[in-house]
MIRO-748652 format. One record per residue (C-alpha): z, y, x; residue in three letters. Coordinates in pm, 1 decimal. Layout:
c3, c2, c1, res
Z, Y, X, ala;
...
END
This chain:
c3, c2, c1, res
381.7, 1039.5, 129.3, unk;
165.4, 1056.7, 416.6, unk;
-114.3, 824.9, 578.0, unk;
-271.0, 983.8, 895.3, unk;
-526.5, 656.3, 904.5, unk;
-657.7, 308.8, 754.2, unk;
-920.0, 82.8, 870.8, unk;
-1091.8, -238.7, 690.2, unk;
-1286.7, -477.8, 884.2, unk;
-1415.6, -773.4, 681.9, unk;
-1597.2, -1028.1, 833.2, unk;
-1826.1, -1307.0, 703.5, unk;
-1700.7, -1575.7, 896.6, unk;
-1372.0, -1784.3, 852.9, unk;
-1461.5, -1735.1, 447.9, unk;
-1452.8, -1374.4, 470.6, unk;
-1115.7, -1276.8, 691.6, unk;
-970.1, -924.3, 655.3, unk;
-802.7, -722.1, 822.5, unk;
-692.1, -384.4, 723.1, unk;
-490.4, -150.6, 936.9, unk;
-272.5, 108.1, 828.9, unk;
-106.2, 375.2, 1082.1, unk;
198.8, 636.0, 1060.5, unk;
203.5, 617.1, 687.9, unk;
494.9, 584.4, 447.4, unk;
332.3, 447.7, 154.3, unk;
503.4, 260.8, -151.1, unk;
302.0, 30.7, -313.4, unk;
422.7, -114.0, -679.7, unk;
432.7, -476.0, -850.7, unk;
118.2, -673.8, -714.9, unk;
16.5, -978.7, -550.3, unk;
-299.4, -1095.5, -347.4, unk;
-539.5, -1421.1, -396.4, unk;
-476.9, -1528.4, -52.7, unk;
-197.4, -1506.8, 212.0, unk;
-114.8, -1210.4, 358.2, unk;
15.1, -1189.1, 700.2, unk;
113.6, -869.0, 891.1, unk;
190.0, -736.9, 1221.8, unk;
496.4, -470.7, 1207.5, unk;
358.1, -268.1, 1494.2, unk;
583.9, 54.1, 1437.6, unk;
883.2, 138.2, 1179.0, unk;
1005.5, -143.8, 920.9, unk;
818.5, -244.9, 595.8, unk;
977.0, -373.6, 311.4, unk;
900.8, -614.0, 70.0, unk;
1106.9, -709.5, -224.1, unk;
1455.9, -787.5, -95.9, unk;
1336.0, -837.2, 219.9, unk;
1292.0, -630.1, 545.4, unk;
1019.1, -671.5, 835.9, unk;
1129.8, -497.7, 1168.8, unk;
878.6, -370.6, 1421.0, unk;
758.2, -662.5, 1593.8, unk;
798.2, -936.4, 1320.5, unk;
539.1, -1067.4, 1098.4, unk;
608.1, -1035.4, 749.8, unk;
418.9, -1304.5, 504.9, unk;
312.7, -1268.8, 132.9, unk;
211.8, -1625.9, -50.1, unk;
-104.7, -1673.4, -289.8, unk;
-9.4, -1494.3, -664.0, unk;
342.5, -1406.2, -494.7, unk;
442.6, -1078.3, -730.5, unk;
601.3, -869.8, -483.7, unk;
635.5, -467.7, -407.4, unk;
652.7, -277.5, -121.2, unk;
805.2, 41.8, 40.4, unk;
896.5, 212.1, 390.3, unk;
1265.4, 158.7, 490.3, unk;
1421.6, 502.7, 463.1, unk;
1075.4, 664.0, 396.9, unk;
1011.6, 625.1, 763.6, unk;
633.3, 616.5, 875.8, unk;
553.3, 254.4, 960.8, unk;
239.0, 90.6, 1140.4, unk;
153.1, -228.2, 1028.8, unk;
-211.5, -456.2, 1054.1, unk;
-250.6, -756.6, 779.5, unk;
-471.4, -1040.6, 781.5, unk;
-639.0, -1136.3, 415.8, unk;
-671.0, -1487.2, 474.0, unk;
-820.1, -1741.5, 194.0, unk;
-614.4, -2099.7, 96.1, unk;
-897.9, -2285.9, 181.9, unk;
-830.3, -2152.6, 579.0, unk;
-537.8, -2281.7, 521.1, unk;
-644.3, -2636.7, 402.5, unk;
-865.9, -2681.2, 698.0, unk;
-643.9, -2539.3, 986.0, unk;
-340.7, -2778.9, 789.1, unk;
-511.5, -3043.3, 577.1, unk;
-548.7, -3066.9, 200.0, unk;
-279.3, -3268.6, 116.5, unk;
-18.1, -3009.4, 327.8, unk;
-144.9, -2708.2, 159.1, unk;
-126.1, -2825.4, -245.0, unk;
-27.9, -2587.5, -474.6, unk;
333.4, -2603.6, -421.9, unk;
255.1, -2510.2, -65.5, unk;
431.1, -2169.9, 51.6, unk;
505.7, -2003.2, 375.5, unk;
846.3, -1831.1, 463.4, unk;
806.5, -1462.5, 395.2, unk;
974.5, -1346.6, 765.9, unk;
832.9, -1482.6, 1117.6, unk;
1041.8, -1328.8, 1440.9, unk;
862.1, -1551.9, 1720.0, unk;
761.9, -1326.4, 1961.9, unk;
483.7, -1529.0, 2082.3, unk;
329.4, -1602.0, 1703.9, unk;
362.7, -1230.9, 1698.6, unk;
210.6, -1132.4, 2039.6, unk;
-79.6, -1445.5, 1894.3, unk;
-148.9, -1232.4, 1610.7, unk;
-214.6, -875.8, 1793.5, unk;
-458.5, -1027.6, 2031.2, unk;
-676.1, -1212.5, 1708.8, unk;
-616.3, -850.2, 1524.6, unk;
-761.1, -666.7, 1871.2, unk;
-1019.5, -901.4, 1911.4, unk;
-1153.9, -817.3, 1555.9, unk;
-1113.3, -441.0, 1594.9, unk;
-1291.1, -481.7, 1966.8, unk;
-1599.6, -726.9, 1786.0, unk;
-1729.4, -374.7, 1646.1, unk;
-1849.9, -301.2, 1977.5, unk;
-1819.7, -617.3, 2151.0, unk;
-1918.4, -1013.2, 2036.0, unk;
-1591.8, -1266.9, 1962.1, unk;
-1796.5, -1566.5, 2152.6, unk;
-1744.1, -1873.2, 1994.6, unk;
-1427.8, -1920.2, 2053.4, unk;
-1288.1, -1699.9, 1842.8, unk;
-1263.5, -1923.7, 1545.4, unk;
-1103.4, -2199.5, 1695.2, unk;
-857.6, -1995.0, 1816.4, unk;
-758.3, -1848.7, 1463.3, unk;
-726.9, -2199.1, 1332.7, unk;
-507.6, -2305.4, 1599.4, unk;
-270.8, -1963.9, 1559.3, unk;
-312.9, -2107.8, 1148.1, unk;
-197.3, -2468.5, 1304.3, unk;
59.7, -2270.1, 1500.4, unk;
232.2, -2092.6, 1216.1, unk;
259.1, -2411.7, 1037.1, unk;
447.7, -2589.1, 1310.8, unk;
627.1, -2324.9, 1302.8, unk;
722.1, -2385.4, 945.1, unk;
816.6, -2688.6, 1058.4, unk;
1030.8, -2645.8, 1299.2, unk;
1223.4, -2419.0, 1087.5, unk;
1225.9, -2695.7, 798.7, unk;
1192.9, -2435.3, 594.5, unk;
829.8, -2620.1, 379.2, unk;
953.7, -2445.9, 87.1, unk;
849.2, -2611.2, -227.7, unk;
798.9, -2391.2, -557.1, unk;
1128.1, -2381.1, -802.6, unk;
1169.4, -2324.8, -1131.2, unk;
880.1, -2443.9, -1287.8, unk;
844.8, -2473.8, -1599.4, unk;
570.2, -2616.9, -1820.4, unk;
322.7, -2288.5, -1933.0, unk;
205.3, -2243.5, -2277.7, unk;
-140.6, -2387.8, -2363.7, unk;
-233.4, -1995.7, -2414.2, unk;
-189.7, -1851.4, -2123.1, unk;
-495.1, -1981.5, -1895.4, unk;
-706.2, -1882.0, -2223.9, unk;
-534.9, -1513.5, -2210.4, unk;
-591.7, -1445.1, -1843.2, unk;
-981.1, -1573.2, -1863.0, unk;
-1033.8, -1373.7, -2142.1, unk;
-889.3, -1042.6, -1976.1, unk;
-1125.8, -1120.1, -1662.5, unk;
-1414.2, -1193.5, -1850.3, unk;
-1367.7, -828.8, -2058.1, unk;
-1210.3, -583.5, -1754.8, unk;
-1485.6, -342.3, -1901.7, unk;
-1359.7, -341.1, -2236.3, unk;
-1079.1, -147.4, -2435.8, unk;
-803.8, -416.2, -2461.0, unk;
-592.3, -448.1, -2766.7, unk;
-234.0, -584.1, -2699.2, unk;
-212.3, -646.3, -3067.4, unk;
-534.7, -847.2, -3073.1, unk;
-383.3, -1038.8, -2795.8, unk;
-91.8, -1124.8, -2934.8, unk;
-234.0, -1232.6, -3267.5, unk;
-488.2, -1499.9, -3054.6, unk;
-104.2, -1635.6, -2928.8, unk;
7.7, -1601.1, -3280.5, unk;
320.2, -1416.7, -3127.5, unk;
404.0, -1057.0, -3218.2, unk;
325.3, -745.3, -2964.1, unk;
661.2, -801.2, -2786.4, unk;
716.2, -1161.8, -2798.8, unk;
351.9, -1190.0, -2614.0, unk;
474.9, -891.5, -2393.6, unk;
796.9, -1081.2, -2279.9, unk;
642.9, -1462.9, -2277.6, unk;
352.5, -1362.7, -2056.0, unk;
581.6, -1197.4, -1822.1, unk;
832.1, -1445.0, -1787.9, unk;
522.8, -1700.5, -1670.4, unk;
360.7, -1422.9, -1505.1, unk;
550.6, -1185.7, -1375.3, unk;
390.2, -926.4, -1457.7, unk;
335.8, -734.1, -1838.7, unk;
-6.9, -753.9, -1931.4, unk;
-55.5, -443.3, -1884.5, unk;
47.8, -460.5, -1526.6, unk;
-199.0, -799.3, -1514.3, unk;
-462.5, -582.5, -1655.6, unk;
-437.4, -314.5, -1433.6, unk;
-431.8, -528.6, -1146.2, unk;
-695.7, -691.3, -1210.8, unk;
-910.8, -388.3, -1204.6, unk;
-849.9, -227.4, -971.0, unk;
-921.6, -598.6, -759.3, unk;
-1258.5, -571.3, -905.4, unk;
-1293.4, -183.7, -856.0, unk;
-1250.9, -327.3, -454.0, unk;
-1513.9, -553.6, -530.7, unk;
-1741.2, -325.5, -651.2, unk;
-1666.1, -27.1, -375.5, unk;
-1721.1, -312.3, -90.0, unk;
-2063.0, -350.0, -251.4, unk;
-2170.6, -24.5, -219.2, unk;
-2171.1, 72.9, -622.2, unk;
-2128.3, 497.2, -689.8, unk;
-1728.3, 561.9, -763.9, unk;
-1845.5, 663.3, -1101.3, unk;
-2000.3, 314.0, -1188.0, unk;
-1718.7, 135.4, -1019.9, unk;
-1468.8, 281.7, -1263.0, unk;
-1660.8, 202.1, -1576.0, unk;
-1751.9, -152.4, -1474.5, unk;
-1391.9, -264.2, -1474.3, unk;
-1330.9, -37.5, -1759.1, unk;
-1158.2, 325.6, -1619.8, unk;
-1301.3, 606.7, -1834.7, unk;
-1072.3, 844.5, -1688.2, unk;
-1218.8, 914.6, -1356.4, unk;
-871.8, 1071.5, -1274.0, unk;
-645.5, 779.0, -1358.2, unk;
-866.2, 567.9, -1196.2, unk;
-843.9, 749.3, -834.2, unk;
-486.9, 805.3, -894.6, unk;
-416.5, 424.1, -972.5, unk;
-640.9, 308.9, -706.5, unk;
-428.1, 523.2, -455.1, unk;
-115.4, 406.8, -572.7, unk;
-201.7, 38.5, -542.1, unk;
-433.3, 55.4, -260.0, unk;
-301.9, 308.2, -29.4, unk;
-602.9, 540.6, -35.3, unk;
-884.2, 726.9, -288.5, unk;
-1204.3, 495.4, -356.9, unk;
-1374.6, 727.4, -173.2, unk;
-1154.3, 659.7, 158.7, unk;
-1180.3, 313.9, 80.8, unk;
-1518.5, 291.5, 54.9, unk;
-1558.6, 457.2, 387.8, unk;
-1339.2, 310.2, 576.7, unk;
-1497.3, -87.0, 474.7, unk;
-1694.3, -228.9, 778.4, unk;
-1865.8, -571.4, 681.1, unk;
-1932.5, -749.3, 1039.2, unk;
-2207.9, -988.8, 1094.4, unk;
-2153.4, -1288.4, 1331.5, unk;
END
């Protein structure tokens, strides 16, 4: 595996856009999924994601809660930039009643030009370290937002979700109550008993409507917070116990293997920009 560099910018405009940067690396990243959409710039190699495979010089998409994984094609060093964007974006660039909760994008873009768009929002970010956007920054990312949904259109590809099914009255419950106690030893058993299922019914019911085991869901979840935490300046040591890592070890090695990079390394490389 090899990563020769990252960068995070986060900025506190447009509800807190990202973009985090990731050159010559090879990195395999396993069964996750991100709160908002995820769109990124294949700038060198190929990238895939589940079944799917972004060339150099596509944009490759992940939706809201999307479970997907991803790997380098051939274990070939790729380049690649993504853009952290939040629904609500979304809503505003689109309207409310476009983006509902059925609302997903297509997970492969080849439009030059919605490519090239992206590149010069992504410079202009890396640039405002040194230089100011000037106000028309903003506008401009909603109207690339407005772009990629005509886009969609054009493509009549507004994919609405499938196979849904109705989800047990337990499972909203479950997933606040794993939240709410990230810091705590979790007992699958106890779990399961609160669904009044057995250890491996509740294993294989919360993955079918998750898609992910618990302890997947779990882990995920902590190491979201851990992100959380490291952003906000909190000690590496203090960061692992708040969401509940009492092996220092397993918690850089987990971090690493879902993030791309040590705490430390991601702490570092974070850059919060003022407007």
């Amino acid at each position: 595996m090899n990563i020769s560099k990252i960068e995070r910018i986060k900025l506190q405009s447009l509800d807190n856009l990202e973009l985090f940067s990731t050159y010559n690396s090879n990195q395999d990243f396993p069964l996750h999924y991100h709160e908002t959409f995820c769109i990124s710039s294949i700038e060198k190699g190929a990238f895939i994601e589940n079944d799917k495979i972004a060339l150099q010089n596509s944009l490759l998409i992940s939706n809201p809660l999307e479970i997907h994984k991803n790997s380098a094609f051939q274990n070939l060093d790729y380049s690649i930039k993504t853009l952290y964007i939040s629904k609500d974006i979304f809503k505003f660039a689109l309207g409310k009643n476009e983006v509902n909760d059925d609302f997903l994008l297509q997970n492969l873009i080849t439009d030059t030009f919605l490519f090239n768009k992206f590149n010069q929002l992504s410079n202009q970010i890396v640039a405002y370290k040194k230089n100011d956007f000037g106000d028309s920054f903003e506008n401009q990312f909603i109207r690339f937002i407005q772009e990629i949904g005509q886009y969609e259109s054009s493509k009549k590809n507004k994919t609405i979700a499938t196979n849904i099914t109705q989800t047990p009255t337990w499972l909203n419950d479950t997933k606040q109550y794993l939240i709410a106690n990230l810091d705590q030893k979790i007992s699958l058993e106890a779990l399961a008993n609160q669904t009044k299922l057995d250890k491996f019914q509740f294993i294989r019911a919360f993955k079918k409507y998750v898609g992910l085991t618990p302890f997947q869901y779990i882990l995920l979840s902590r190491i979201s917070l851990t992100k959380q935490l490291l952003q906000e300046g909190n000690s590496i040591t203090e960061t692992a116990l708040d969401a509940g890592f009492y092996d220092q070890s397993n918690f850089a090695n987990y971090f690493k293997n879902y993030v791309g990079v040590t705490p430390r390394n991601y702490q570092q490389s974070f850059n919060i920009l003022q407007d």
